[in-house]
C-alpha positions in Angstrom: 10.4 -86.8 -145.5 11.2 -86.8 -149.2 8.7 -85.0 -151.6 8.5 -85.0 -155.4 6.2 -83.5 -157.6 4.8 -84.9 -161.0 3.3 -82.3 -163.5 1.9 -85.0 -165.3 0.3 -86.3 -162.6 0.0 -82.6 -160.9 0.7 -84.8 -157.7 3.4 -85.3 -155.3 5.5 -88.8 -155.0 6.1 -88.7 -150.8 8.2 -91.4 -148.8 9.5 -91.3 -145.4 13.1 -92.5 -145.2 15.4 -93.4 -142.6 18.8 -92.7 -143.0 21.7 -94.7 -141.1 24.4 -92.3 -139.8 26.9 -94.9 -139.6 26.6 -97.2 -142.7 24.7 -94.6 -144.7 22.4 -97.0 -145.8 19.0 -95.4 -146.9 15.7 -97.7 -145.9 12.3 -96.0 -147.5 9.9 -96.8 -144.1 6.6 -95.6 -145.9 5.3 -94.3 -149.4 2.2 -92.2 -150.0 0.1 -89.1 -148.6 -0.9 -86.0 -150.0 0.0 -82.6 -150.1 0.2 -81.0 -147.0 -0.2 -77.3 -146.4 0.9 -74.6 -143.7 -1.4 -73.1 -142.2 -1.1 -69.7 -140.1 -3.1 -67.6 -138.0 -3.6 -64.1 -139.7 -6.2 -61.8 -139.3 -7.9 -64.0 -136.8 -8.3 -66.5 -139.2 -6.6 -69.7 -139.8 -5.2 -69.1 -143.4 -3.4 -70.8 -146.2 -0.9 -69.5 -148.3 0.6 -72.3 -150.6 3.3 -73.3 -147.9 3.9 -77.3 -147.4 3.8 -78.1 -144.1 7.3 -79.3 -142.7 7.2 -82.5 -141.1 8.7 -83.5 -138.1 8.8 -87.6 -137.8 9.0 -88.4 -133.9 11.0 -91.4 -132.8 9.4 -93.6 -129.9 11.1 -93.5 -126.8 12.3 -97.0 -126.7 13.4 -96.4 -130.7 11.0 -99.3 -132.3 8.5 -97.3 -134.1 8.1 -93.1 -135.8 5.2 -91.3 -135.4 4.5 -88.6 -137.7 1.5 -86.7 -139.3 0.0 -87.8 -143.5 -2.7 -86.4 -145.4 -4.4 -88.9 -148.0 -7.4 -87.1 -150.1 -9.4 -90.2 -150.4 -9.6 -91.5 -146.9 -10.1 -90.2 -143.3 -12.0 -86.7 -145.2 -8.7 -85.7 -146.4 -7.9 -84.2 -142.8 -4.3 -84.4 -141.2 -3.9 -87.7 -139.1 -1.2 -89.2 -137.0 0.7 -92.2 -138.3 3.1 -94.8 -137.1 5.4 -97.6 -138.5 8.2 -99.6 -137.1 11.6 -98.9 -137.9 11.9 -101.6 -139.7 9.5 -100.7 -142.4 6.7 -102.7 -141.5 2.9 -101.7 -140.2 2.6 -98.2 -141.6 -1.1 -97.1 -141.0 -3.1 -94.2 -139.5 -3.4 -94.2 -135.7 -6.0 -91.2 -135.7 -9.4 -90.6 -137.2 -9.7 -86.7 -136.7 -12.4 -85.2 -138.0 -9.5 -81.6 -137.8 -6.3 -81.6 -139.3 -3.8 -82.5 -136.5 -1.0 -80.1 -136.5 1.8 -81.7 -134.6 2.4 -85.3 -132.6 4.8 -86.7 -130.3 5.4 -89.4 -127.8 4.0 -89.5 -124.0 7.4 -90.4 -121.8 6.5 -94.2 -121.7 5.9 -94.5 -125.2 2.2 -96.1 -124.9 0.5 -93.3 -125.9 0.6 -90.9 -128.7 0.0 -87.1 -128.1 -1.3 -84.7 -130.5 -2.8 -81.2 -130.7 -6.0 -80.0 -133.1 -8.2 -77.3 -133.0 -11.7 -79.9 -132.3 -13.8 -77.1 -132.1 -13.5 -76.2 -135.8 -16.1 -78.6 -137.2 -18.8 -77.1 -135.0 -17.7 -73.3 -135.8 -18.0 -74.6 -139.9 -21.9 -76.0 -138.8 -22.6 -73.0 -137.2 -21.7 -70.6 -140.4 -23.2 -72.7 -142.6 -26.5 -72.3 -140.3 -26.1 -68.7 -140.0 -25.9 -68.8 -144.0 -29.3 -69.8 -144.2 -30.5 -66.1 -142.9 -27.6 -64.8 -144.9 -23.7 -63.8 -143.6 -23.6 -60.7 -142.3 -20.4 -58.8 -144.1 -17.7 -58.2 -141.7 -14.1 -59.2 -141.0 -15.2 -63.4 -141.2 -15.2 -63.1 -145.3 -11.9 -62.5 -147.7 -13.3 -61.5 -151.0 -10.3 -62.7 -152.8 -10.9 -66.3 -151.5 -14.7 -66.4 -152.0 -17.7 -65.4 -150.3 -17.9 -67.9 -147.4 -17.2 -66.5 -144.1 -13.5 -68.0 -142.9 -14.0 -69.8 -139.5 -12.6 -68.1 -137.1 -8.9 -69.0 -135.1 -9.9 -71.9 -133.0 -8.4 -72.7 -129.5 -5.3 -75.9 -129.6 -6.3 -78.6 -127.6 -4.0 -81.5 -126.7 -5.7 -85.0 -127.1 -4.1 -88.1 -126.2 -4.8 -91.9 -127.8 -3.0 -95.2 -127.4 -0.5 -96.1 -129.7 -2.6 -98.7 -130.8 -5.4 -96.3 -132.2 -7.5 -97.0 -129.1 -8.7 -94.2 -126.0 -8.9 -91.5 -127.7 -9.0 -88.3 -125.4 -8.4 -85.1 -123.9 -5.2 -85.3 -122.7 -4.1 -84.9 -119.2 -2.4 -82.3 -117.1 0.9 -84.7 -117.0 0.4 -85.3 -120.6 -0.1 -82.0 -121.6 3.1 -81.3 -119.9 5.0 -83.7 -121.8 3.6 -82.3 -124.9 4.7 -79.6 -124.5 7.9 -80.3 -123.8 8.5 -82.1 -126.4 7.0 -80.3 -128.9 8.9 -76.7 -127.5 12.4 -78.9 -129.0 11.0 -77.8 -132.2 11.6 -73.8 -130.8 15.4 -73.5 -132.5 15.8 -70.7 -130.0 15.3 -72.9 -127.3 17.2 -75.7 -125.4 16.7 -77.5 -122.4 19.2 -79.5 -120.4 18.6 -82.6 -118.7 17.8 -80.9 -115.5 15.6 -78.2 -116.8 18.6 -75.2 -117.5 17.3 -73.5 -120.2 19.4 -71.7 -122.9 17.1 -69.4 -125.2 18.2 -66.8 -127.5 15.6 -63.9 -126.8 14.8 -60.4 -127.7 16.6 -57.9 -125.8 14.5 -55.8 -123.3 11.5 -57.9 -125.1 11.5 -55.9 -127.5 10.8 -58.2 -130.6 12.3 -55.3 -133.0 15.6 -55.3 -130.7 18.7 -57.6 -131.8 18.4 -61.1 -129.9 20.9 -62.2 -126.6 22.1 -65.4 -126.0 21.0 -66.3 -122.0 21.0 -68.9 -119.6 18.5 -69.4 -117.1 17.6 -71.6 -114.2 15.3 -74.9 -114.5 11.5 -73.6 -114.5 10.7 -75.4 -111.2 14.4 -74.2 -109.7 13.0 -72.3 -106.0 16.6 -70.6 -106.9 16.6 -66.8 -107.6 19.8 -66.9 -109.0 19.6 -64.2 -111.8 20.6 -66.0 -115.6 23.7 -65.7 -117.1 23.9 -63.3 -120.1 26.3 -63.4 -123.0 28.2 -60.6 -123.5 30.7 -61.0 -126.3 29.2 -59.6 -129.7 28.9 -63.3 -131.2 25.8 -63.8 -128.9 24.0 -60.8 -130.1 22.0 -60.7 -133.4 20.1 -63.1 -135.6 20.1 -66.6 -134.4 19.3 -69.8 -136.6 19.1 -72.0 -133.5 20.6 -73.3 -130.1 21.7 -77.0 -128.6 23.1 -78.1 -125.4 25.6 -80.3 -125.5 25.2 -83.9 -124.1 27.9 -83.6 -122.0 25.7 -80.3 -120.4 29.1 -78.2 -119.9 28.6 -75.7 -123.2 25.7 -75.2 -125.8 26.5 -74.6 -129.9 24.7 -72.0 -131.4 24.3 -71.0 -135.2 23.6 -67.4 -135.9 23.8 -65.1 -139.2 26.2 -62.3 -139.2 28.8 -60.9 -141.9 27.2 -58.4 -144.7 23.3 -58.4 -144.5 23.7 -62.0 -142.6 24.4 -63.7 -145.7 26.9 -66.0 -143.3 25.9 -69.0 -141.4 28.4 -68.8 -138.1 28.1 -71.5 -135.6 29.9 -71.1 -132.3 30.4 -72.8 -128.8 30.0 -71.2 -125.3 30.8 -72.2 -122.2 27.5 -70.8 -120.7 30.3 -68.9 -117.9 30.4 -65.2 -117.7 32.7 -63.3 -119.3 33.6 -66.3 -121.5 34.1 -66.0 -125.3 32.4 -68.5 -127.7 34.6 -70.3 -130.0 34.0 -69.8 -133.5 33.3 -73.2 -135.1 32.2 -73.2 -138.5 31.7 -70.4 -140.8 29.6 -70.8 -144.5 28.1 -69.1 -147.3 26.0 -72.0 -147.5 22.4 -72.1 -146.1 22.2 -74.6 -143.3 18.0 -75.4 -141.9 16.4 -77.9 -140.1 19.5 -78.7 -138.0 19.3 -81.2 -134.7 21.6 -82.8 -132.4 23.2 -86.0 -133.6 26.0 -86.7 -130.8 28.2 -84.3 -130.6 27.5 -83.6 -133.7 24.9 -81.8 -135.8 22.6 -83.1 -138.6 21.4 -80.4 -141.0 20.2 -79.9 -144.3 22.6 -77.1 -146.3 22.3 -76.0 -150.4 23.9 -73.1 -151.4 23.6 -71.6 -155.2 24.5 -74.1 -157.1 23.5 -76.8 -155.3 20.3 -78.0 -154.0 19.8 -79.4 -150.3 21.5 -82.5 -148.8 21.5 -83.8 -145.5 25.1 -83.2 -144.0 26.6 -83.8 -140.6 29.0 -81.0 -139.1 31.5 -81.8 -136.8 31.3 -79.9 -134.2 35.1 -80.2 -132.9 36.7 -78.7 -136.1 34.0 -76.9 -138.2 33.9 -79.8 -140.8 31.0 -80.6 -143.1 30.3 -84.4 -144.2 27.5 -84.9 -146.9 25.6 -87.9 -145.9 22.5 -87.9 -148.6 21.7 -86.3 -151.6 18.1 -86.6 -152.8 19.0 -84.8 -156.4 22.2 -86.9 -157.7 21.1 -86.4 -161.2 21.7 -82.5 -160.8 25.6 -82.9 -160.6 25.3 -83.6 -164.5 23.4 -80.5 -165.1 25.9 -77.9 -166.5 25.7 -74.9 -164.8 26.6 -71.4 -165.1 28.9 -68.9 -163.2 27.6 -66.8 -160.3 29.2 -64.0 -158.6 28.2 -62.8 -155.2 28.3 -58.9 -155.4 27.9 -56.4 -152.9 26.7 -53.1 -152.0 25.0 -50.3 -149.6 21.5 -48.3 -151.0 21.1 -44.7 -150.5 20.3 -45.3 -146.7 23.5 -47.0 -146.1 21.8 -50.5 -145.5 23.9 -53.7 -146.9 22.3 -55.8 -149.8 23.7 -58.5 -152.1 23.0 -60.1 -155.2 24.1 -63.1 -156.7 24.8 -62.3 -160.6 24.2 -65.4 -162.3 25.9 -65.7 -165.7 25.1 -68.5 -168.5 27.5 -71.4 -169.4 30.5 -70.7 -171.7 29.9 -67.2 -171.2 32.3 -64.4 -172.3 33.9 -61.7 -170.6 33.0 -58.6 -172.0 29.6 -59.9 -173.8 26.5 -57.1 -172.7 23.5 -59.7 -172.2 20.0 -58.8 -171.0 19.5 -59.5 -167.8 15.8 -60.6 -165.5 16.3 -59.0 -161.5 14.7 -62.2 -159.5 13.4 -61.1 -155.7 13.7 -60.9 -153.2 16.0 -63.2 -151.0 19.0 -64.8 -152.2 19.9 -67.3 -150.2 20.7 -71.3 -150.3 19.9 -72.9 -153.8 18.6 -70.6 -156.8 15.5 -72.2 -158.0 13.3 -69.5 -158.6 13.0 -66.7 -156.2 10.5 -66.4 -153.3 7.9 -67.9 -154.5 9.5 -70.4 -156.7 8.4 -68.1 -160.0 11.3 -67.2 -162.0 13.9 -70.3 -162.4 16.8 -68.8 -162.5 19.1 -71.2 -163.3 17.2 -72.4 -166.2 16.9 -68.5 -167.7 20.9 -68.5 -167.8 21.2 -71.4 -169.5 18.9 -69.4 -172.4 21.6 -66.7 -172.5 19.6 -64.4 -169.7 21.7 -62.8 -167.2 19.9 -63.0 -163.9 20.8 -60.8 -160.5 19.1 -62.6 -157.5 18.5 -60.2 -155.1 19.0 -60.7 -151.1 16.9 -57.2 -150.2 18.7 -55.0 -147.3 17.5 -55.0 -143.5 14.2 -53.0 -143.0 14.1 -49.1 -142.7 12.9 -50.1 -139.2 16.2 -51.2 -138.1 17.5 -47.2 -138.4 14.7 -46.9 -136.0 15.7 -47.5 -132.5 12.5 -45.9 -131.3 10.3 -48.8 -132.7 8.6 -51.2 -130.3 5.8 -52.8 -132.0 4.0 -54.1 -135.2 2.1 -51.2 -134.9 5.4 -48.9 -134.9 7.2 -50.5 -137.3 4.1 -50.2 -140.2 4.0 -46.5 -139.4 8.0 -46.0 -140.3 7.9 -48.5 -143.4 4.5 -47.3 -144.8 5.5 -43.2 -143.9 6.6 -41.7 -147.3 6.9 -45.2 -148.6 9.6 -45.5 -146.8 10.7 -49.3 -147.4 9.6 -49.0 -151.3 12.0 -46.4 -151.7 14.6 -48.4 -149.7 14.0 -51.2 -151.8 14.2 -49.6 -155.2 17.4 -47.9 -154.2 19.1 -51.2 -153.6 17.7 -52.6 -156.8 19.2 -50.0 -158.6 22.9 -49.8 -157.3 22.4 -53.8 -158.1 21.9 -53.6 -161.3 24.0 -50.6 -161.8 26.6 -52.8 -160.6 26.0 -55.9 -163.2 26.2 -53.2 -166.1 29.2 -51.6 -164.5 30.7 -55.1 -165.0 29.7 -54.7 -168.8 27.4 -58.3 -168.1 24.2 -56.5 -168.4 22.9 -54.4 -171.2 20.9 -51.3 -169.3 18.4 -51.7 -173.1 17.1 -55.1 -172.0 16.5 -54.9 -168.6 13.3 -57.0 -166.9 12.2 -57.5 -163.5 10.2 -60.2 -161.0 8.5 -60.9 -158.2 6.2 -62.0 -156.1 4.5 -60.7 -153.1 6.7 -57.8 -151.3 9.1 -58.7 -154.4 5.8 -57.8 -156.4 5.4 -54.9 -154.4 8.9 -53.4 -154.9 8.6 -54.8 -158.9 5.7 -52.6 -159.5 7.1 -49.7 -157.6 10.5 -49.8 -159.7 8.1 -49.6 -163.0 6.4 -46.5 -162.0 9.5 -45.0 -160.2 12.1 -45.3 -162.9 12.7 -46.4 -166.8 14.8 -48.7 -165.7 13.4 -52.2 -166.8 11.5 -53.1 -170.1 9.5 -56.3 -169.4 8.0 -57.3 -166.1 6.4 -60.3 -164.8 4.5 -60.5 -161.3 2.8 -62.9 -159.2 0.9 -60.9 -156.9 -1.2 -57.9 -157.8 -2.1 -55.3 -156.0 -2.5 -53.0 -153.6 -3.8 -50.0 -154.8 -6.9 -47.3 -154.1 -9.4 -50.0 -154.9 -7.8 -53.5 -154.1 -8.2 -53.2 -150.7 -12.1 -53.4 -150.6 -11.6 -56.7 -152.6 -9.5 -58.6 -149.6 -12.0 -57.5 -147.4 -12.6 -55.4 -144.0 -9.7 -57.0 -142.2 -7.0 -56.1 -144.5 -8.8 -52.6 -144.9 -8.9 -51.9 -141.5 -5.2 -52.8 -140.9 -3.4 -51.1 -144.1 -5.7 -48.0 -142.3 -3.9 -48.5 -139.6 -0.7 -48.4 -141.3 -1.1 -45.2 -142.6 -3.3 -45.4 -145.5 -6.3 -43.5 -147.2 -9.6 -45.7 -146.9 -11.9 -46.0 -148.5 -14.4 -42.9 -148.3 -11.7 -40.8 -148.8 -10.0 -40.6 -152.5 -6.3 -39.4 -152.3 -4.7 -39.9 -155.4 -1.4 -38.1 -153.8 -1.0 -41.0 -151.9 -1.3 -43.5 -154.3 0.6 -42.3 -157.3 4.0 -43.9 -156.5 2.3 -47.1 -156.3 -0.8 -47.7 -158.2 -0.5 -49.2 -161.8 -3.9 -47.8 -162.6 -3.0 -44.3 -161.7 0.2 -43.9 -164.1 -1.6 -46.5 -166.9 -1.3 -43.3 -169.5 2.4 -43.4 -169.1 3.5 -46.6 -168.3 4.2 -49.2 -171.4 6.6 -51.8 -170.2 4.7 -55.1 -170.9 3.7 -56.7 -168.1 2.5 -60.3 -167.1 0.2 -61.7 -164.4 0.6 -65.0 -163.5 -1.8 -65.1 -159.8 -3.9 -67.3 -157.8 -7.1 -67.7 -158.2 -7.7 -66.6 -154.3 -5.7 -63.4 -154.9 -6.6 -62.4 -158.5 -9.5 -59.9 -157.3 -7.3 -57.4 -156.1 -5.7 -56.9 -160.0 -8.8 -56.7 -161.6 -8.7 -52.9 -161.3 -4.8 -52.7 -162.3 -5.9 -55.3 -165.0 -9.0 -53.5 -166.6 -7.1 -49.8 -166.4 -4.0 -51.0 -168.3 -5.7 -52.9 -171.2 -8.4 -50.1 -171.4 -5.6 -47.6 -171.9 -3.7 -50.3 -174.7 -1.2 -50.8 -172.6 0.5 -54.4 -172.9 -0.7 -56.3 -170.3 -1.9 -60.7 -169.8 -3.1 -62.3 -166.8 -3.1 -65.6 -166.1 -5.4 -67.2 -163.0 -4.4 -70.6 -161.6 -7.3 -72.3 -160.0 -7.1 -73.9 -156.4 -4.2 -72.3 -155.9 -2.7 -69.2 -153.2 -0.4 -66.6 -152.6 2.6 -69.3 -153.0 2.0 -71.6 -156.0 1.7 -75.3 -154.8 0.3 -77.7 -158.1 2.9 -79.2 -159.9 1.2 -78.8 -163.1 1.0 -75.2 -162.4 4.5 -74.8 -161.8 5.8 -75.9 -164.4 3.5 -73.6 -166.7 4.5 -70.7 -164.4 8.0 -71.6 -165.5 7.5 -72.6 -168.9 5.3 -68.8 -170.0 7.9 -67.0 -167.6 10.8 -68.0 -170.0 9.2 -67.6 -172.6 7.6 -64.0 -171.9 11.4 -62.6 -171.1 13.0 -64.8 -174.3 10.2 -62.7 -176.6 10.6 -59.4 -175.3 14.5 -59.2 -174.1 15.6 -61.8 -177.2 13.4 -61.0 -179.9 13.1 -65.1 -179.8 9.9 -67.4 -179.9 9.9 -71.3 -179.1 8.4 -72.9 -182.4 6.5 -75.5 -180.6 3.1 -75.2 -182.8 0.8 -75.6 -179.3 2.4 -71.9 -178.3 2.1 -70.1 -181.8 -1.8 -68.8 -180.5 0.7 -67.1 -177.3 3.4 -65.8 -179.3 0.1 -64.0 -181.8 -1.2 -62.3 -178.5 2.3 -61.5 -177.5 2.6 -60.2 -181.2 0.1 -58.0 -181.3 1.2 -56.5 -177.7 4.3 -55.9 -179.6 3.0 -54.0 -182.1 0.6 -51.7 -180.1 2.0 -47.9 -179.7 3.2 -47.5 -176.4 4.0 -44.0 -174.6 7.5 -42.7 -174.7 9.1 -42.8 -171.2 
């Protein structure tokens, strides 16, 4: 599924393609559809946070036709349906009329009928509110401030349905088909692979404990009467972080791809015989990001990018490690001139690894001190713009900014054997702020490194980020004198942004270690709250949030500009925690540039629509500011 956005339009071009592994050919099978979001379960709520959805087209069994999911705005209520077409291109068209979004799809074993799952008790649980709204919503953990006032319908059960492939019979599918669902669906588990005759091979948490380095295992069929106990890998290839795991056809070793090497930042794949005592084989080792991969053959079909170069589909060759680039959905970007980067290395004061990649403008000299932007907080595959998509990095070198795009170290929870659960893990990252001060270390022996180089000039220093790279942004402002200009996309928590995301988020940051809200404790909060160190802080800072989240800066907001401090926020509307519009994300980019060209460059764009911006930014400028 290709997807590609038009500011103009602030819409999204979307096609289905089929791709021919042997000829190459490219055959676009359907064109259209909306915007499609993730959604996740948080807080007992099913939630969106600005996420597409990814999604999965499912061949029939007999290989004539693709069934996969489409959103269209103006038709069917907007919801999620399932659609089919023929391989051939023809008969595109919506099998489905859900009154739900459907969240995933897939053959039944003969091909006649189409299974999908949904959560059909939604609509009823959104009558029911708005019925219990005519009395008046009572205030408790069903409404998020931030995202408005109506109560959010609570998690609703799956339920598998089942319809013929013609559109006709739809209904609750049966225990046999729920089975095959099931099944089929649980291929899209990378962790897990199932053989013809039901072996499994799974790559699960040691001793279940989901804070615990995963094992590679093999087990017995489901069904097997056998009590033959599973056989374990035990070379230190099958231990760690695992990307996913594939039988072979031939069912005589599986291939698995895992992340090891200096804070993971290599893609290893490897072959095992599935015998004990037998080493895997290494196979392929990369710098290069490698998702989405599936069994083709032998072989293996993935997507891979790395910094430089956005994502293609390539094939690896699973006999001698090679990589073969079969499609490349950006050709145009080979004639963009790009400029050096430099992976760099180091420990924080913890002795956990991090990286950066030090991104450096075209033509540039040796020697020549340039300002510098630190972009958050992972690092890896291509460098658009950060988490979040925020910050384009690429496109602020090419302006004569430096940028260091950080990968951030493992979690002070991993110095922690003792940790078990969520509820363990919050304690040790919260305690002392704990993982803040982790963070902020790393960022510093970063960019000490980059000015150590003589790149970066330790006078015109700025930092990003959204989310936790918000979080550790805002901490590194009150914390140090390090950076001069700032730009976030998330704001806050702080001693009174909880209350505005509600009892649910209260209850659990109480949990975690935090004051609530009867009790005031500025101790606590004085590493971390804006608003508590707005007499001393002066590095100007932009806002750029969603219009769901915006609530919780509103106190940050109102104390910094009370106390003259050089603050602008910007709130995007229909949007959430990651930016999804087009139109939106360009003006993200576009004010992001600019803000870190003014204050790091002394330079201004003339365009005439911007001079009212540049006469705010001005007169920020010019505004006394405390000495650090």
């Amino acid at each position: 599924m290709l997807s590609r956005a038009d500011p103009d339009s602030n819409s999204y071009c979307r096609a289905l393609v089929v791709l021919d592994l042997e000829s190459g050919a490219l055959r676009i099978v359907d064109r259209g559809g909306d915007y499609m979001f993730d959604a996740f379960p948080m807080y007992g709520r099913v939630l969106r946070n600005g996420f597409t959805a990814v999604v999965t087209p499912r061949w029939s069994p007999d290989g004539s036709s693709i069934a996969y999911l489409r959103r269209d705005s103006d038709r069917e209520g907007g919801k999620v349906q399932v659609w089919t077409v023929q391989a051939n291109g023809e008969g595109a068209h919506s099998v489905t009329q859900s009154t739900v979004d459907v969240e995933a799809v897939s053959w039944s074993d003969d091909g006649r009928r189409l299974l999908y799952s949904a959560r059909s008790s939604t609509e009823a649980a959104e009558r029911a509110l708005m019925r219990e709204g005519r009395s008046g919503w009572l205030y408790d953990e069903k409404i998020v401030p931030t995202i408005g006032p109506t109560p959010i319908v609570p998690v609703q059960q799956l339920e598998t349905l089942s319809i013929a492939a013609d559109g006709t019979g739809s209904r609750r599918a049966n225990e046999g088909e729920v089975k095959q669902f099931e099944t089929h669906i649980a291929v899209d588990n990378a962790l897990r692979a199932v053989r013809s005759d039901g072996r499994r091979a799974s790559a699960g948490h040691i001793d279940n404990n989901t804070y615990a380095p995963r094992q590679i295992t093999i087990e017995a069929a489901e069904s097997s009467s056998t009590d033959q106990p599973g056989v374990k890998c035990s070379d230190a290839s099958c231990r760690g972080a695992f990307i996913g795991i594939w039988w072979q056809p031939d069912g005589k070793s599986v291939l698995f791809l895992r992340r090891e090497g200096w804070n993971k930042e290599t893609a290893a794949l490897y072959r095992w015989s599935g015998e004990a005592g037998a080493v895997p084989v290494s196979v392929l080792k990369t710098r290069d990001t490698l998702l989405g991969c599936v069994p083709a053959g032998v072989n293996l079909l993935c997507t891979r990018e790395n910094a430089v170069t956005p994502r293609r589909v390539a094939l690896i060759d699973t006999t001698n490690g090679q990589i073969s680039d079969l499609f490349d959905p950006n050709p145009e970007f080979a004639g963009i001139r790009l400029g050096k980067v430099e992976r760099l290395h180091w420990r924080n004061n913890l002795g956990l690894e991090a990286w950066g990649d030090l991104v450096l403008p075209p033509g540039y000299r040796k020697g020549t001190r340039l300002p510098m932007v630190v972009v958050q907080y992972h690092s890896q595959g291509f460098l658009r713009g950060g988490t979040g998509d925020e910050y384009p990095v690429h496109a602020m070198a090419a302006a004569g900014i430096a940028v260091l795009s950080l990968e951030r170290p493992g979690p002070v929870t991993s110095l922690h054997p003792e940790v078990r659960t969520m509820d363990d893990a919050l304690k040790v990252l919260s305690k002392d702020w704990a993982e803040r001060r982790s963070i902020q270390s790393s960022i510093e022996t970063g960019v000490k490194a980059a000015v150590d180089l003589g790149v970066a000039d330790p006078r015109r220093l700025g930092i990003t980020g959204l989310s936790d790279g918000a979080s550790s942004a805002r901490f590194a402002l009150i914390n140090s004198n390090l950076f001069k200009v700032a730009a976030i996309s998330t704001c806050c928590v702080d001693e009174r942004a909880l209350t505005y995301n509600g009892l649910a988020v209260e209850r659990t940051f109480e949990a975690m270690g935090y004051p609530p809200p009867a009790r005031e404790d500025p101790e606590f909060w004085k590493p971390y709250s804006f608003a508590l160190n707005a007499q001393r802080l002066g590095q100007p800072l932009l806002m750029q949030l969603a219009d769901d989240e915006y609530l919780g800066a509103l106190n940050t907001f109102a104390v910094l500009k009370s106390a003259g401090r050089p603050v602008e926020m910007f709130v995007y509307p229909g949007e959430h925690h990651n930016k999804w519009q087009p139109a939106h994300r360009g003006a993200v980019y576009t004010r992001n540039l600019d803000w870190f060209a003014f204050w790091l460059q002394d330079r201004e764009d003339p365009d005439p629509a911007k001079r009212a911006q540049y006469e705010r930014w001005e007169a920020l400028r010019d505004r006394p500011r405390p000495r650090p």
